[in-house]
N, C-alpha and C positions, 0 to 999 in steps of 0.2 A: 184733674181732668186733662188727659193728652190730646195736646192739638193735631190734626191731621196736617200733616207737610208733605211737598214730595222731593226728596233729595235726588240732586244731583249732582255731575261736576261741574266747579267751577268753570267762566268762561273767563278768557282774557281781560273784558269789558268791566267784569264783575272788580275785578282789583281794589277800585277804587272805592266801591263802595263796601268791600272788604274794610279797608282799613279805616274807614270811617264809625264802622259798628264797632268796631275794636277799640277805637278811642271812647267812645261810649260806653264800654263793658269794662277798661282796664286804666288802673293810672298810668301803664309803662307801656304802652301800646303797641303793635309792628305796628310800622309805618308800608304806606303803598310799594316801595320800592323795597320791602320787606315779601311782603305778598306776591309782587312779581315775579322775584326772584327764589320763594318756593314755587312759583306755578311754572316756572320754566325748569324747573330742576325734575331731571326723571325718576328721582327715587321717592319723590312729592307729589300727595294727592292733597284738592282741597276739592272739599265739597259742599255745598250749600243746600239750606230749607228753605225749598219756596212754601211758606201759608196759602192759603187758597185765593188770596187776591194777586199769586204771583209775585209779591213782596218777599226779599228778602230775611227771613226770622230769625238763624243761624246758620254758623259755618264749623264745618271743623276741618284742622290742617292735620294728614298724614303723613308720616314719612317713614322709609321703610331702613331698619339699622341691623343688617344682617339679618336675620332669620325672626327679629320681631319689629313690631308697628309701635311706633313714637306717635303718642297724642301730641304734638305741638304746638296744636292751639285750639282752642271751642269755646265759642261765643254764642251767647244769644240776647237776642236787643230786647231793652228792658220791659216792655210791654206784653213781649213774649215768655216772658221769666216763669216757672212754677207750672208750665203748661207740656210738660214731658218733652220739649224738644229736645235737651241734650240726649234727655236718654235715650229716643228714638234715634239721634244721629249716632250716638257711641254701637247699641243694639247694631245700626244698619253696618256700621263695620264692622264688627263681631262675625255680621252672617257673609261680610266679605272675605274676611279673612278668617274661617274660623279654624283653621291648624299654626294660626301664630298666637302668642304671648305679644300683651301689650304693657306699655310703661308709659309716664307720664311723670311730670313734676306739677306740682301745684304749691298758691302760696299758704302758708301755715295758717294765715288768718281768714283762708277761704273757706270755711266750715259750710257751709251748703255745696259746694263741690266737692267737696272730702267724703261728705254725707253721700252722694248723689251715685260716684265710684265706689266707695266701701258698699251699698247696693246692688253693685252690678258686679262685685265678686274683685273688684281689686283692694290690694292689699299694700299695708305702709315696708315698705324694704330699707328707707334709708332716709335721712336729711341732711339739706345741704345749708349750712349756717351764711346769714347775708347773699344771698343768694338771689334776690330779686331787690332792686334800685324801687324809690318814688312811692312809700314809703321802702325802707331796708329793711328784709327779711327773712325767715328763709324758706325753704322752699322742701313740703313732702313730697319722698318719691315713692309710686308705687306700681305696683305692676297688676297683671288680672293674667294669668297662667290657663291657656285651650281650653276650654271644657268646664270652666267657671262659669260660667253666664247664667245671670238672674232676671229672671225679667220681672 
């Protein structure tokens, strides 16, 4: 069942509870002055899901690396989990960006993320051994090339 959110961009304010969701979603977290410092950088978008009480649900961080879009980060708080938010947020930037190639790394023992992108048309290109601290791991990368999108 997909939950209805309405994305938007992040605000300033949001930072912090930015990185509070992140400690909840990840053992190696960004920390706030992680988040600030994408939200002040111009080649960085972050965007957030408000649920319908205006809450918080997910975020995802963009960043733009020459001529494609870096996943950087996408969270969603655990109550919200299984309810199509990522994929509505990855989809929302698909239809932002839809003449670029996107990449992402993720970690090896995150199989419902693996699962979730191999879905939406991206694809394993490479791994990077030890590659993620808290546990150590490593890390797949893959990409989703224009005009792949599955919904």
């Amino acid at each position: 069942m997909t939950q209805k959110v309405n994305i938007i961009p992040a605000a300033e304010n949001d930072m912090k509870r930015l990185s509070e969701i992140a400690a909840l979603c990840f053992p190696d977290p960004w920390s706030e002055r992680i988040f600030r410092e994408s939200f002040e950088n111009e080649y960085t978008e972050i965007f957030i899901a408000r649920d319908t009480e205006g809450n918080i649900a997910g975020y995802l961080v963009l960043s733009q690396t020459g001529d494609e879009i870096s996943v950087d980060d996408i969270a969603v708080m655990p109550e919200h989990r299984r309810c199509g938010i990522a994929k509505t947020l990855l989809l929302w930037a698909y239809e932002k960006y839809p003449c670029r190639n996107f990449l992402l790394e993720v970690r090896e023992s995150n199989s419902p993320a693996i699962s979730l992108y191999k879905s939406l048309g991206f694809e394993q290109v490479g791994f990077r051994k030890r590659y993620y601290r808290s546990p150590d791991e490593g890390a797949v990368l893959m990409t989703k090339t224009k005009g792949t999108e599955k919904k």
